[in-house]
RODO-2510 file (C-alpha; in nm, 4 decimals, decimal comma):
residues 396
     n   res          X          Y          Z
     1     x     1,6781    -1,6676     0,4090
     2     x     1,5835    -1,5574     0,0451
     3     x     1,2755    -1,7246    -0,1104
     4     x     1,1744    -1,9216    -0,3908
     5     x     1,0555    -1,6652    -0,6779
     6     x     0,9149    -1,8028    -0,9811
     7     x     1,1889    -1,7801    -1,2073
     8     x     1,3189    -2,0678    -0,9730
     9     x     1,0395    -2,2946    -1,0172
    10     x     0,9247    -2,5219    -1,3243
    11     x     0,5292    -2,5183    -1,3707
    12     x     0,5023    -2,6700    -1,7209
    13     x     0,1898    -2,9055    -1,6893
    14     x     0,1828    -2,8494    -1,3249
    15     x    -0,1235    -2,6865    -1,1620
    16     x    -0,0210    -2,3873    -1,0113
    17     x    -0,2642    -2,1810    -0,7386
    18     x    -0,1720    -1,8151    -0,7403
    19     x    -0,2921    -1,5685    -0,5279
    20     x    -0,3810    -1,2402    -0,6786
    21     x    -0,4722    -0,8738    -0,5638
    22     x    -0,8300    -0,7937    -0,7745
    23     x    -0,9822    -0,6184    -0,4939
    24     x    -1,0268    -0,3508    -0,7322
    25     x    -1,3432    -0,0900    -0,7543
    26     x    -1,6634    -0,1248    -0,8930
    27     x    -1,9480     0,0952    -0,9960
    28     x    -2,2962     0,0321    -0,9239
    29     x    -2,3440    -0,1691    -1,1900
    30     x    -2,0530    -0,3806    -1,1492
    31     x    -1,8070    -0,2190    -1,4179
    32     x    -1,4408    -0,2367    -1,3021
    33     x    -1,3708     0,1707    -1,2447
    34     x    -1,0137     0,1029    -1,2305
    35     x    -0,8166    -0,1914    -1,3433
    36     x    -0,4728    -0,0906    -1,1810
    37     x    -0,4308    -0,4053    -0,9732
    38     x    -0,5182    -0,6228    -1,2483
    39     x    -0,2504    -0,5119    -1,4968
    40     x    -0,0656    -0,4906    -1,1861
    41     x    -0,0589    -0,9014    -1,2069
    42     x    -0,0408    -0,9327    -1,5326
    43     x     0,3412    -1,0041    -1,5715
    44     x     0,3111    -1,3172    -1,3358
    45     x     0,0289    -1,4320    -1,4937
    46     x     0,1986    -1,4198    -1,8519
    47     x     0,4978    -1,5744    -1,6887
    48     x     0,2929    -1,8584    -1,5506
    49     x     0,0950    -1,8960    -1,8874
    50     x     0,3541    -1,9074    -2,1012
    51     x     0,6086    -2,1484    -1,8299
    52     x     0,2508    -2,3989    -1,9370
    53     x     0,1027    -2,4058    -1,6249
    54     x    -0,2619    -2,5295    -1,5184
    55     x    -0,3140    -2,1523    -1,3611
    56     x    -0,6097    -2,1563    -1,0808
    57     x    -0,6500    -1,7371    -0,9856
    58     x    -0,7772    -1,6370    -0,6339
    59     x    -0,8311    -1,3240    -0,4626
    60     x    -1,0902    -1,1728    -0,2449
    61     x    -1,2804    -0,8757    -0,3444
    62     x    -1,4248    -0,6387    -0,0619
    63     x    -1,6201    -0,7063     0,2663
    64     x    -1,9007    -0,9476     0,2037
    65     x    -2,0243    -0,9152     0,5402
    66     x    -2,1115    -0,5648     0,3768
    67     x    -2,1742    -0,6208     0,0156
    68     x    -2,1220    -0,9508    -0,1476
    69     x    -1,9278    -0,8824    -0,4762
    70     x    -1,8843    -1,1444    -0,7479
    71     x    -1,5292    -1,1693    -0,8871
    72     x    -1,6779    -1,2225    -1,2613
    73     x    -1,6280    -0,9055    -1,3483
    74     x    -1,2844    -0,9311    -1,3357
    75     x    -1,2369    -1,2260    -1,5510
    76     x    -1,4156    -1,0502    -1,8017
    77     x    -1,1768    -0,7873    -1,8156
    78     x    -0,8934    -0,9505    -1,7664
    79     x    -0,9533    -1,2370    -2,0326
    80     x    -0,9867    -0,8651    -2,2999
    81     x    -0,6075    -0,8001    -2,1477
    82     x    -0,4763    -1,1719    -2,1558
    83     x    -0,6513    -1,2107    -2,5033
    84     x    -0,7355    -1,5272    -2,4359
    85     x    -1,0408    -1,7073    -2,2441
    86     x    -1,0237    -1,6695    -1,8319
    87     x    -1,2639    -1,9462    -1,7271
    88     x    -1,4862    -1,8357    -1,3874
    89     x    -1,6052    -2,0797    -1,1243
    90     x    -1,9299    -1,9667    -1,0143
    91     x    -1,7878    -2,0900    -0,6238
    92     x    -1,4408    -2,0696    -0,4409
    93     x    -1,4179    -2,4569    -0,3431
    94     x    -1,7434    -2,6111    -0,4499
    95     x    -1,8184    -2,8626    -0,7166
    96     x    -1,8030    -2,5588    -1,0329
    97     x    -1,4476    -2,4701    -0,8823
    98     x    -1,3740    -2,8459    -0,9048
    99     x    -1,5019    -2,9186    -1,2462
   100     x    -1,3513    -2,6279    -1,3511
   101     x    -0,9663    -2,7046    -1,2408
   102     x    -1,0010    -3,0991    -1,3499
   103     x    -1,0574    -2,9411    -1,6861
   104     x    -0,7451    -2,7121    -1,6769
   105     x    -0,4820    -2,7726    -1,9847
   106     x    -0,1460    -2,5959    -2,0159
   107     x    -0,1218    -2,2505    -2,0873
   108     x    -0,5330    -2,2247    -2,0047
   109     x    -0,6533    -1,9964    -1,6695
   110     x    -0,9728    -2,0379    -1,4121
   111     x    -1,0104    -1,7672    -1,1730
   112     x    -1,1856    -1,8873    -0,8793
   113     x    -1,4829    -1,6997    -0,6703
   114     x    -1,4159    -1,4377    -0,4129
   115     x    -1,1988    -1,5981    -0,1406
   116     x    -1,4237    -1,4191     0,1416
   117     x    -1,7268    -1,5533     0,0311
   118     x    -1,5492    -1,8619     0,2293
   119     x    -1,6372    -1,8063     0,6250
   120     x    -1,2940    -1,9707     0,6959
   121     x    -1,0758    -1,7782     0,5099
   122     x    -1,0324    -1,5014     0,7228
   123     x    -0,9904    -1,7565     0,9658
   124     x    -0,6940    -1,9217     0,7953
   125     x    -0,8624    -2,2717     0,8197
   126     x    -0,6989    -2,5592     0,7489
   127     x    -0,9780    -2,7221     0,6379
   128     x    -1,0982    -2,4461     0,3830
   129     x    -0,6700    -2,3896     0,3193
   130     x    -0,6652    -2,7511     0,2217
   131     x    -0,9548    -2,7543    -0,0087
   132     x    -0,8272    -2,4615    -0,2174
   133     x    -0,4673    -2,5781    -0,2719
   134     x    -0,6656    -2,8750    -0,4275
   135     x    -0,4582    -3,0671    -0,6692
   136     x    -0,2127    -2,7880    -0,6957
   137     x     0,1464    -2,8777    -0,6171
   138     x     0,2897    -2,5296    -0,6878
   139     x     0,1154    -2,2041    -0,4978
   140     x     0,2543    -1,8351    -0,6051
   141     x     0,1753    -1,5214    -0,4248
   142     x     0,1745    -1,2081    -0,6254
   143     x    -0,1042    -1,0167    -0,3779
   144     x     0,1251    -0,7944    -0,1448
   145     x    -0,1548    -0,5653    -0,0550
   146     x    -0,2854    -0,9153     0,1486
   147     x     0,0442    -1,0199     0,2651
   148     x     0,0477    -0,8911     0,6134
   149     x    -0,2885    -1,1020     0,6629
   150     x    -0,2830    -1,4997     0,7840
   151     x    -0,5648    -1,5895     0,6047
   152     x    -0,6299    -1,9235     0,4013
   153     x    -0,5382    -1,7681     0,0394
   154     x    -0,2266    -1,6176     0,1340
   155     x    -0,0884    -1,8332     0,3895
   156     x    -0,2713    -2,1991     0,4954
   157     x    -0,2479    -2,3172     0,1158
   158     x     0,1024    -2,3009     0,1662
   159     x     0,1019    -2,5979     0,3820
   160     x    -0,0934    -2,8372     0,1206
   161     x     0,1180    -2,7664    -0,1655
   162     x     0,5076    -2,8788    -0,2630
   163     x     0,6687    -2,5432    -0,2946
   164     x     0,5128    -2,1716    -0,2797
   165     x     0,7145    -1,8789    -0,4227
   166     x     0,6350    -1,5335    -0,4738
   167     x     0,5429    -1,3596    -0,8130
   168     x     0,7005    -1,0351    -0,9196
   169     x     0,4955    -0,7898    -0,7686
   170     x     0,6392    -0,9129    -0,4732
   171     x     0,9343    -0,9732    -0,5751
   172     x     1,0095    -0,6045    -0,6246
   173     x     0,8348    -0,4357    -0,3154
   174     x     1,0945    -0,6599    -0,1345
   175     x     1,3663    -0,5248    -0,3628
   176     x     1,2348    -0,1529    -0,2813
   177     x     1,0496    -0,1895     0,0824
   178     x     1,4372    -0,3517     0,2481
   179     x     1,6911    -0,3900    -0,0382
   180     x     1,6631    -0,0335    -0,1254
   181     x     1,6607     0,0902     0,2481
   182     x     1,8837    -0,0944     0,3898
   183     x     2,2611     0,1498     0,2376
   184     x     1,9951     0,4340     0,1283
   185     x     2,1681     0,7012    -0,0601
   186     x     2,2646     1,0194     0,1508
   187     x     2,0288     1,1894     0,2668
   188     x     1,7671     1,0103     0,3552
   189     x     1,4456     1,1664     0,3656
   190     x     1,1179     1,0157     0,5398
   191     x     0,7944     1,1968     0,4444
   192     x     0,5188     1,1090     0,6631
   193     x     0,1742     1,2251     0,6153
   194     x    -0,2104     1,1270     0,6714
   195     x    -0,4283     1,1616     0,9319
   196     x    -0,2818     0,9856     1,2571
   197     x     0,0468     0,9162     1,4329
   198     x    -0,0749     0,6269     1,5602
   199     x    -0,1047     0,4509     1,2207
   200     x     0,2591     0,5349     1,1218
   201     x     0,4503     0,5996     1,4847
   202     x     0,6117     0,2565     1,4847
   203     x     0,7242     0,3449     1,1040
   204     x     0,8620     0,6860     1,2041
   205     x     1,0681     0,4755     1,5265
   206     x     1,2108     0,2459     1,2765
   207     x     1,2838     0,5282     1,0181
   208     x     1,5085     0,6639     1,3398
   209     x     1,8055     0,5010     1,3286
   210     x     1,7979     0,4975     0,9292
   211     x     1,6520     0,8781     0,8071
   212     x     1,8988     1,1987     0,8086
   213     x     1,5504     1,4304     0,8224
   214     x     1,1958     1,3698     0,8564
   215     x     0,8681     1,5670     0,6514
   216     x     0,5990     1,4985     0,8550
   217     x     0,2615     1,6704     0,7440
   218     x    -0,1265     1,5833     0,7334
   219     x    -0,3020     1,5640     1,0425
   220     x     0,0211     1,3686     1,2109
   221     x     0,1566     1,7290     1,2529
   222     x    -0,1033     1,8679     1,4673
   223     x    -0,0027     1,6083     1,7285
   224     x     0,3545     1,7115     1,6645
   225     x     0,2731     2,0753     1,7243
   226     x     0,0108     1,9737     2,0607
   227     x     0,2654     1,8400     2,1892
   228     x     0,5224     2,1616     2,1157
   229     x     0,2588     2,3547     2,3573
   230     x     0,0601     2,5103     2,0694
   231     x    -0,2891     2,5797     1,9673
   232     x    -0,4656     2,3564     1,7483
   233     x    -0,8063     2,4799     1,7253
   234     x    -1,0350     2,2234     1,6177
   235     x    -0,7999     2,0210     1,4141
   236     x    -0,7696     1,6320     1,4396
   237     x    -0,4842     1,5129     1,6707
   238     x    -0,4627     1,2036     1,9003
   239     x    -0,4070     1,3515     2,2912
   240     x    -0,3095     0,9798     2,3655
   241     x     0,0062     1,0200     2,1619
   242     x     0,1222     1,3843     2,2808
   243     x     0,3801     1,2485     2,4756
   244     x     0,5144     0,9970     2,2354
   245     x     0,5294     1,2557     1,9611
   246     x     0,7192     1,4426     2,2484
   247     x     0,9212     1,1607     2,2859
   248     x     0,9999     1,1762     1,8913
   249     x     1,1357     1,4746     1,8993
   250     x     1,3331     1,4961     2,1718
   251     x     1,4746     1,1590     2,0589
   252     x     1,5474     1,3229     1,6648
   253     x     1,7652     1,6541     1,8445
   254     x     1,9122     1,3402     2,0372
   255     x     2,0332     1,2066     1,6980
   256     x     2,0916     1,4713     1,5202
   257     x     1,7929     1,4220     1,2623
   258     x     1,6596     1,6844     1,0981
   259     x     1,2709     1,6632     1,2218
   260     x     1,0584     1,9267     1,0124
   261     x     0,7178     1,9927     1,0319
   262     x     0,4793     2,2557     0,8693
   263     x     0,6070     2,6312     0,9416
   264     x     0,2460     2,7151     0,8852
   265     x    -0,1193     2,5899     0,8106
   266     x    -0,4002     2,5992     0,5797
   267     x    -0,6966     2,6289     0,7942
   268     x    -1,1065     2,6126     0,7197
   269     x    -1,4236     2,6715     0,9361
   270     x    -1,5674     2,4256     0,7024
   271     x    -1,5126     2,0831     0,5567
   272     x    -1,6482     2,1349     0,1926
   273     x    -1,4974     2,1840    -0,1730
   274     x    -1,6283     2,4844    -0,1760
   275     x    -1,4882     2,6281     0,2022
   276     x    -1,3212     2,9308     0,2360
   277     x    -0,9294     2,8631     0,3455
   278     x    -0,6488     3,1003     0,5205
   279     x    -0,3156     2,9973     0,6172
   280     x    -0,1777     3,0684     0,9864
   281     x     0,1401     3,3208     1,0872
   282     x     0,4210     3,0999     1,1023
   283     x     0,4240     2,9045     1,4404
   284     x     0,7879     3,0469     1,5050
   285     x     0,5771     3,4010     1,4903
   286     x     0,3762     3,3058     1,7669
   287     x     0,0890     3,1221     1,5000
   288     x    -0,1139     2,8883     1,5965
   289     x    -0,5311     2,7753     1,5137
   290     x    -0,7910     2,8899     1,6993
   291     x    -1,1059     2,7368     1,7950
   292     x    -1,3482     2,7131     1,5631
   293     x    -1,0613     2,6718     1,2552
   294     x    -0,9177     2,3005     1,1803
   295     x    -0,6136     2,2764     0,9828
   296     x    -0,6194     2,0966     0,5972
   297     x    -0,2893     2,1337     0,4929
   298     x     0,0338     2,2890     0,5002
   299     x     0,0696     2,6337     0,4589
   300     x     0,2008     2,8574     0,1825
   301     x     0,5486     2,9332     0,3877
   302     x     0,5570     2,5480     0,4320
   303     x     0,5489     2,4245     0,0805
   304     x     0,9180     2,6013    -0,0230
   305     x     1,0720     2,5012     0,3012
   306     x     0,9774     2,1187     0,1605
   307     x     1,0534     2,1411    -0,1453
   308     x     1,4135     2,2241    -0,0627
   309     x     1,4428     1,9606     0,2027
   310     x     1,2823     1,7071    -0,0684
   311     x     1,5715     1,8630    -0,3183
   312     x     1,8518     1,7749    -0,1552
   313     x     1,7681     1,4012    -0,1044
   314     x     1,9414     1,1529    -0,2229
   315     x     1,6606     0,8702    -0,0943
   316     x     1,2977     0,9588    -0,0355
   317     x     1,0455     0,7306     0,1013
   318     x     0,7675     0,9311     0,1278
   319     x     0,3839     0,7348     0,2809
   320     x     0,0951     1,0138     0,3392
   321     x    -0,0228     1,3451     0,2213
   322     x     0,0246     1,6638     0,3105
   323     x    -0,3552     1,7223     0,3544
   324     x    -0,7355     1,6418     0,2247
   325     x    -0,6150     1,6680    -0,1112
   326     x    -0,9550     1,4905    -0,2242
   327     x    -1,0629     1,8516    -0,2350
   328     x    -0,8915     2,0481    -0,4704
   329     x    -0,9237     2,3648    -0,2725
   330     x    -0,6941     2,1486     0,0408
   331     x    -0,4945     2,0381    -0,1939
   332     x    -0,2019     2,3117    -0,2522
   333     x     0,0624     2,1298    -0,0158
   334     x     0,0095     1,7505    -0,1330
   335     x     0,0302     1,8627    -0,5203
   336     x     0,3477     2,0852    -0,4373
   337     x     0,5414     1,8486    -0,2759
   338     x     0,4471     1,5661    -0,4939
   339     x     0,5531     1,7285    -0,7882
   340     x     0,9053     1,8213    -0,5521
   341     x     0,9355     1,4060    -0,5498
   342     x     0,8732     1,3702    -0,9111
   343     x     1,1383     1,5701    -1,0521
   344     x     1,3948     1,4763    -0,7479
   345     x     1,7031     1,3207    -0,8686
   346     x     1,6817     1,0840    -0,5244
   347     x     1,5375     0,7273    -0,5199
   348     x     1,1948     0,8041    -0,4935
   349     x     0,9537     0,4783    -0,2891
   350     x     0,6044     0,5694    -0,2659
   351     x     0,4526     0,3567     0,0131
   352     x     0,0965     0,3039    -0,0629
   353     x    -0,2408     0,3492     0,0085
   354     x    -0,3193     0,7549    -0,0374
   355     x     0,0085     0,8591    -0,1424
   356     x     0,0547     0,6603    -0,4488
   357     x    -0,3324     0,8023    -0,5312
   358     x    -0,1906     1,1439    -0,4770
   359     x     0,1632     1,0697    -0,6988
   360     x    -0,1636     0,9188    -0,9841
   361     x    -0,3549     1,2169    -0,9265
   362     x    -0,0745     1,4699    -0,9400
   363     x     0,2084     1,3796    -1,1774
   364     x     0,3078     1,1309    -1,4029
   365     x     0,3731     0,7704    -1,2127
   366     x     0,6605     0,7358    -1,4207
   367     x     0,8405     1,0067    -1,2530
   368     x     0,8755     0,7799    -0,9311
   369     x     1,0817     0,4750    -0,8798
   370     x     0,8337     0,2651    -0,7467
   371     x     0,5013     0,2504    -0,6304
   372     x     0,3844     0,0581    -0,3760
   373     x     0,0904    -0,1569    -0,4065
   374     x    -0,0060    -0,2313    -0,0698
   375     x    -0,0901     0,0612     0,2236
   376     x    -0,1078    -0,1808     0,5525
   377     x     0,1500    -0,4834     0,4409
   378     x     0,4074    -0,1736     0,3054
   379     x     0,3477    -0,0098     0,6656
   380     x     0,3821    -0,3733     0,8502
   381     x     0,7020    -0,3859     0,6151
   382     x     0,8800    -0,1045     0,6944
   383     x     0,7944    -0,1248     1,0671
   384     x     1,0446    -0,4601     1,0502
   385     x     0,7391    -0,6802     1,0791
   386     x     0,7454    -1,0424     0,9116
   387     x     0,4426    -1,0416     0,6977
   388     x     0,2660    -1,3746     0,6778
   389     x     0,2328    -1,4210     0,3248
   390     x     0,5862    -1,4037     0,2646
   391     x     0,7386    -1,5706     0,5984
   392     x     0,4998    -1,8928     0,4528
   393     x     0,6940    -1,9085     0,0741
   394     x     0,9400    -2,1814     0,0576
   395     x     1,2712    -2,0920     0,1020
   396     x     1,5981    -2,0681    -0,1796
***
């Protein structure tokens, strides 16, 4: 059943709790290096401002257990993009957090201290859940990248409040992440890359009975190519999942899916930005890595072979590079094909996590139809999982 978004609620002189995404990066002196996920929220926020609700803002920000990282940054910077004071309580659920929300008028915003400073929020307990919903009678979730997590923030409050609906962040990876995918345009086209099938193999199954052909590069494809009976060298594959990816492919000729993977490699005797790089004989040609060599990325006869598969798409869903494309000299194949996606005519979804850094890095994120903001809830997502933080919003 469809649920409650916040166009279907009323909030004026309500206190709303909303759960935000700021786990965003800091330098060592605790300036905000990039402010993506905070303009990312910005459209709810507004929404919620200007609808004259009593906004309380939570989020977590990194691994405390770690490094414990203050959220105050953050309202700085995102009281210069509200323009308009973002009060900051100095605790999550103590008395400042208290004080803070009794004080709350219409159309005025507190943002609340990191969520995992809280022992029981990982936890998802009730007690803590309880204590954060507070006085709030209305709770919105706009943090996807947290949505595949049961934790207090994103799913206990849901059970102290009157109704919980999601903001438009997401709102629209919904729209792209199922509506989109469930007619995709002809062909569809799955491109999976990064560094192991065992992160995106129950992705790939479910792509099965929806994709017309498969891309599959980064370190996935050494598996792939293990488990075709050749040499790998020194190259990162998972043994455990040979027969699996043998599996795969047998099950793709099965179907009649198009199942390609890299013709050739780029190969290096040394993980640097300054290594030395050769690309392989085609594997068809009896190619192959030898010891001593680890492939990088897909090979020079590989990147034209993609970008004509990627051409004659009509939907592309494309989650994981083509290589180490942090280093510029690995990063030929991920830069070719994600300038193929940008100028495709198909539905282009960018699933999160490295890919949409490569489709920042690489072209204009205009060019794409949407970018995910979440790498493990878009996976969960796709795989057919129900993610927590939405299964807990209040139905239509």
């Amino acid at each position: 059943m469809p649920k409650l978004t916040i166009r279907d609620i009323d909030v004026q002189d309500k206190e709303v709790l909303m759960r935000a995404d700021f786990n965003v990066p800091y330098d060592d002196d605790n300036n905000i290096t990039d402010d993506t996920r905070i303009v990312g929220a910005l459209p709810t926020i507004q929404y919620l401002l200007e609808g004259g609700a009593k906004l309380v803002l939570c989020s977590h920000k990194g691994r405390p257990a770690k490094k414990r990282e203050s959220l105050e940054p953050v309202a700085k910077r995102l009281a210069e993009l509200l323009g308009q004071e973002v009060a900051f309580a100095c605790d999550t659920v103590g008395e400042d957090a208290t004080a803070k929300r009794a004080a709350l008028s219409a159309g005025k915003v507190v943002l609340l201290e990191n969520t995992r400073f809280e022992e029981g929020e990982t936890k998802n307990s009730p007690e803590l859940s309880k204590q954060l919903a507070g006085e709030a009678s209305i709770f919105v979730n706009d943090a996807f990248g947290t949505a595949h997590r049961a934790h207090a923030s994103t799913e206990g409050v849901s059970k102290f409040v009157e109704q919980s609906a999601m903001g438009f962040l997401i709102e629209k990876e919904l729209e792209f992440l199922e509506g989109k995918l469930e007619s995709p345009a002809k062909p569809f086209l799955a491109i999976m890359g990064g560094a192991k099938v065992s992160d995106k193999i129950q992705v790939i199954k479910a792509m099965m009975d929806k994709a017309d052909e498969f891309i599959i590069g980064g370190a996935m494809a050494y598996t792939f190519r293990l488990a075709q009976g050749y040499q790998v060298g020194d190259s990162l594959v998972e043994p455990d999942f040979v027969e699996l990816a043998k599996e795969i492919l047998k099950d793709a000729e099965t179907k009649g899916i198009k199942f390609h993977l890299p013709t050739d490699t780029r190969i290096t005797q040394e993980f640097s930005p300054s290594a030395q790089t050769k690309v392989t004989q085609p594997y068809a040609e009896g190619g192959g890595i030898d010891d001593g060599w680890e492939g990088i990325d897909i090979g020079d006869a590989a990147i034209p072979e993609f970008e004509a598969v990627v051409a004659r798409a009509g939907t592309i869903l494309w989650n994981g590079p083509m290589g180490v494309f942090e280093m510029d000299n690995f990063a030929i194949g991920t830069k070719a094909l994600t300038a193929a996606v940008a100028k495709s005519d198909a539905l282009t979804i960018v699933g999160g996590g490295d890919s949409v850094t490569a489709a920042n890095k690489f072209a204009n994120p205009s060019d794409f139809d949407f970018l995910s903001t979440g790498g493990g809830a878009s996976l969960e997502l796709l795989e057919g999982k129900t993610l927590p933080g939405v299964a807990a919003l209040s139905d239509q």
